[in-house]
C-alpha positions as CSV (number, residue, x, y, z in Angstrom):
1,X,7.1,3.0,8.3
2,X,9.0,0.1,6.0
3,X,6.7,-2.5,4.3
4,X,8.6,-5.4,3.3
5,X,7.3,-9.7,2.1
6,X,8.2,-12.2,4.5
7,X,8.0,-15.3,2.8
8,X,8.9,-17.5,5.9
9,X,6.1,-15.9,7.8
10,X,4.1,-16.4,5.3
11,X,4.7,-20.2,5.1
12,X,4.0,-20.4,8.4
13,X,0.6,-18.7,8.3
14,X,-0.3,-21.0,5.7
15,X,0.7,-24.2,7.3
16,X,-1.9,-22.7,10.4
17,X,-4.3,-22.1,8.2
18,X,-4.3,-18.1,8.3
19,X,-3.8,-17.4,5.2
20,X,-5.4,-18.5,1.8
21,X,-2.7,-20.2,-0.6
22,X,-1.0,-18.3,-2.6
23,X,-1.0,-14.9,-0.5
24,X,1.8,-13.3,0.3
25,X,2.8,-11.4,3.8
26,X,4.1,-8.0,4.3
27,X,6.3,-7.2,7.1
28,X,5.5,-3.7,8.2
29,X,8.2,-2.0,10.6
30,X,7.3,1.6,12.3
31,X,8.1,3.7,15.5
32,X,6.1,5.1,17.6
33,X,6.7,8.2,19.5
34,X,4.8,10.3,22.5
35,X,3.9,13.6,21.6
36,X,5.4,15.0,24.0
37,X,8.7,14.2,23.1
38,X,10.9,11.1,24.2
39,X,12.3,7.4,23.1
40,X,10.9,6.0,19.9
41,X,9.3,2.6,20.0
42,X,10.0,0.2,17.3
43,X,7.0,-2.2,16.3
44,X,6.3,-4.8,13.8
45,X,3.1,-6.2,12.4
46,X,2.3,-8.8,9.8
47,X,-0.7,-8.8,7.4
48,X,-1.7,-9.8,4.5
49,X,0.1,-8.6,1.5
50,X,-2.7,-6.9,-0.7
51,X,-5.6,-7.4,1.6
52,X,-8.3,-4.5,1.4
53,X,-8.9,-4.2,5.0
54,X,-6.4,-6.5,6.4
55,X,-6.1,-8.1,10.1
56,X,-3.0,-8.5,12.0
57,X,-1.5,-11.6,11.8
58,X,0.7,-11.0,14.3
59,X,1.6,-7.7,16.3
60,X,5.7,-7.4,18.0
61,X,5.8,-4.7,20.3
62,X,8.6,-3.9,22.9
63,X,7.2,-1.0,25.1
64,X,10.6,-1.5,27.8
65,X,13.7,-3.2,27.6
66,X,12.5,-5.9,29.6
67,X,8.8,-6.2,28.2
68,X,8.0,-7.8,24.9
69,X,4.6,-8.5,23.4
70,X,3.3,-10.8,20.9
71,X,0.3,-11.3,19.5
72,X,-0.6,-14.2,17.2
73,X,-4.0,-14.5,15.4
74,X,-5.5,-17.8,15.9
75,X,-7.7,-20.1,13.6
């Protein structure tokens, strides 16, 4: 897993009311693999950057070349 800020999302949050002012986002990038064995899975979610427990803000996850999801919290 990568952790990274993402300003722009983070301006975007903010402008939905999301996220308090001043709070930064963190981009965090993984990859998922089956036990088994297999393809890795890239995914993406965005929380809050120093949050205690923090929630998804939103989740990007492409399970198949031709299947993307995202999820989006709303306020």
């Amino acid at each position: 897993m990568r952790k990274s800020s993402d300003t722009k999302a983070a301006s975007y949050f903010r402008e939905r009311g999301l996220l308090r002012p001043g709070a930064a986002v963190a981009r965090v990038n993984g990859k998922v693999q089956r036990m088994t064995g297999g393809k890795e899975t890239e995914f993406r979610v965005w929380i809050e950057d120093g949050a205690a427990q923090p929630l998804p803000l939103r989740i990007d996850f492409q399970p198949k070349g031709y299947l993307r999801l995202i999820f989006e919290a709303e306020g």
